[in-house]
N, C-alpha and C positions, 0 to 999 in steps of 0.2 A: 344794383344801384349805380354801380360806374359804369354802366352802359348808358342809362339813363342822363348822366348827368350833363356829357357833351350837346344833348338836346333839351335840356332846360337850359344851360348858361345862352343857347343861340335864341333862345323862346323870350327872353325874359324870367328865367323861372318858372316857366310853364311847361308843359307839357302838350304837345300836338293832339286835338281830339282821335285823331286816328290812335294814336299811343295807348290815350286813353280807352279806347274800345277794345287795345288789342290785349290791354293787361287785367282791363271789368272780366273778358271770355276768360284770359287764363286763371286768374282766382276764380269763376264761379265752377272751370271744369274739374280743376284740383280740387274745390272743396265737395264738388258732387263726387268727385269718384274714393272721398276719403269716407264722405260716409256710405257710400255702396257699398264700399267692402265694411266697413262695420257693418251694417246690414246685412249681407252677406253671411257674414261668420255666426252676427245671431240667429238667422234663420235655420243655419246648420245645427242649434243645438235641441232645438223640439219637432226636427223636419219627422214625417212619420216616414221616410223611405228614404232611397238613395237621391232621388232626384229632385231637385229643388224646387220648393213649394210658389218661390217666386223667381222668375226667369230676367235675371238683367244685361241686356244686350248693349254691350258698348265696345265697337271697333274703330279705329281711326281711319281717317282715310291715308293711303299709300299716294296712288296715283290713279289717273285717267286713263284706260286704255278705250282703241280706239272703236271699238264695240264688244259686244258682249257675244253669248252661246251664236246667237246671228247677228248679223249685220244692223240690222232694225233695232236692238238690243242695246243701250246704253248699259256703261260697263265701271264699278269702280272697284277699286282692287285695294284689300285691305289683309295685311300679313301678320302673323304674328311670332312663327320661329322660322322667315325662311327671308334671304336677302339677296341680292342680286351683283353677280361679278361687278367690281368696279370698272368703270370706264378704262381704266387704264390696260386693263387685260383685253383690250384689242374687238372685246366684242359688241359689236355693233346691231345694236338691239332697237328695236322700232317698241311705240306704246298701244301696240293693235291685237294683242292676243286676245284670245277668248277667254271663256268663264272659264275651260280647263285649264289655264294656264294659272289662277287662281287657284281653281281646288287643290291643284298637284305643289302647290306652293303651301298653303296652309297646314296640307295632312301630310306633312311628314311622319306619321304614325304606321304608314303603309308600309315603312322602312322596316319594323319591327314584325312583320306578319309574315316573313321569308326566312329560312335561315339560309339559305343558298343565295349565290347572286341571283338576281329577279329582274326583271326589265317590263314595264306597263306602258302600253302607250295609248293613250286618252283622244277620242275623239268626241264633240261637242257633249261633256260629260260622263259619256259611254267609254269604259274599255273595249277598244276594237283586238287586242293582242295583249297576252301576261304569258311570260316564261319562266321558270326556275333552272337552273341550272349550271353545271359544273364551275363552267367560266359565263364572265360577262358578257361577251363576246357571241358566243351558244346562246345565250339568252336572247340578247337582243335578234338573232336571226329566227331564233324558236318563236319570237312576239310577231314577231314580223309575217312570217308565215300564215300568223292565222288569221288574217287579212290585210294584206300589201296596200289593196287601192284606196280603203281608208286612214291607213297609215299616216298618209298625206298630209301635210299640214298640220299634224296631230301635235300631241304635247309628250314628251315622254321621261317617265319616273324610273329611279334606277336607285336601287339601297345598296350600293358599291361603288367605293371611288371611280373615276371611268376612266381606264386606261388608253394609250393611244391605240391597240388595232381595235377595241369598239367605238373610238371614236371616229374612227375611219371609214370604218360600216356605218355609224350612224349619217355621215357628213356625204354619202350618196343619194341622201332620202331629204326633201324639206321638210323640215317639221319647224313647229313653231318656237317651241320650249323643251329644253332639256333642266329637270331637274334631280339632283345629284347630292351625295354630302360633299363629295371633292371633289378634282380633278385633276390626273397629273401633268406638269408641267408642259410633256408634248401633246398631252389629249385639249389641254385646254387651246394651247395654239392652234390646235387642227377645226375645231368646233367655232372659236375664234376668226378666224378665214371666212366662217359662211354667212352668207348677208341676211339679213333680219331675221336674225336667231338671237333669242335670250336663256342666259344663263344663268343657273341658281341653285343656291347652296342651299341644303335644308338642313335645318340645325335636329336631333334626335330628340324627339319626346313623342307622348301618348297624349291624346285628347281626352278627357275624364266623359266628357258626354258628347254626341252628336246634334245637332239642330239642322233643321230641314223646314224651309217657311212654306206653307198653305196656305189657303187662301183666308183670312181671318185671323191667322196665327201661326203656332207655330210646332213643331213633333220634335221634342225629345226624348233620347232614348240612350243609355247608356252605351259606350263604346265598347263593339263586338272585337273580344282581344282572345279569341278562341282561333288557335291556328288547329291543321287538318290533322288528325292523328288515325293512321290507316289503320291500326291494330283496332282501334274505335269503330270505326266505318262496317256502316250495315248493307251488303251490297245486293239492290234491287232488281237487277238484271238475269238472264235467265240463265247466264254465264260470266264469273267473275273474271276483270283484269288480268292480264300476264303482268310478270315482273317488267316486261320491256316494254307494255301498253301504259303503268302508272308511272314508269320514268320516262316516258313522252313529254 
């Protein structure tokens, strides 16, 4: 209301129609998404399985980038635990990524399917490179390795703070997006330094389900939280692995 009030005393005691339109949308979103989730919560307690019997899709919008998966591809980017270095850290970020630079912002859930440092790097939604390994560093060149030329441009996901010599390695290569939980103080300067690159902190959690739109609708499917266990693994080849082929 004291925001409000220096623009009624100018108004007459009125209120600008624009005002008025802008505060009808905020009550009717608040009150729609207070009963969604009531909604919500009662559907959970007759649902006959894990996955919800009614599906409610509601994301804000972020921002405009500058096209999507292609060119041709209008793009809106909508986040829910992952946010973007402030200005102030130096990096100077354009709004032209691609759709991966979305996904690897949303699913910070990928952070949790490594227990070693890991390094993925995303090309138009395809992994073109994923590593595990000792150090960060290793990793990022083990990703690297298993296709350099579409590297390029790509977006790249890392569940380990990033220190300055992978930042170093990384800042030889364009890529579009680096996303990260942290970054240390010389790495972010160094990353910082390269021109239309953005940077992003992904906060730690699991997605309870996945959604994937078709054509009509839409595929959900509970989120695959099964990491690899070799003692598990039934090997169909006509000759298993060495110790130094599955730590490749």
């Amino acid at each position: 209301m004291k925001r409000l009030r220096p623009s009624c005393a100018r108004n007459g005691g009125e209120l600008k129609p624009a005002t008025h339109w802008r505060l009808a949308k905020k009550a009717f979103r608040t009150t729609a998404d207070y009963d969604a989730a009531i909604s919500a919560r009662l559907e959970q307690e007759d649902a006959a399985g894990e996955l919800p019997e009614d599906l409610a899709l509601r994301a804000p919008k972020v921002m405009d980038l500058r096209y999507g998966e292609n060119r041709t591809s209008r793009r809106r980017s909508t986040v829910e635990r992952g946010r973007e270095l402030p200005a102030r850290s130096s990096c100077r970020a354009r709004s032209c990524l691609t759709t991966t630079w979305w996904i690897w912002m949303r699913r910070g859930s990928w952070r949790s399917e490594f227990a070693d440092p890991a390094v993925a790097i995303i090309k138009h939604t395809n992994p073109c490179g994923c590593a595990e390994q000792a150090t960060l560093v290793e990793a990022w060149r083990k990703a690297l390795e298993c296709d350099p030329v579409s590297a390029y441009g790509g977006v790249v996901g890392i569940n380990r703070i990033v220190d300055v010599e992978t930042a170093r390695e990384i800042a030889k290569l364009f890529v579009e997006a680096v996303a990260a939980p942290d970054y240390e103080p010389e790495a972010l300067a160094v990353l910082a330094a390269k021109k239309n690159l953005r940077l992003m902190k992904i906060a730690p959690g699991l997605d309870r389900f996945v959604v994937k739109s078709i054509t009509g609708g839409f595929l959900v499917q509970r989120a695959d939280r099964v990491t690899m266990d070799r003692a598990a693994a039934v090997v169909k080849t006509k000759r298993a692995p060495t110790e130094e082929e599955c730590a490749r």
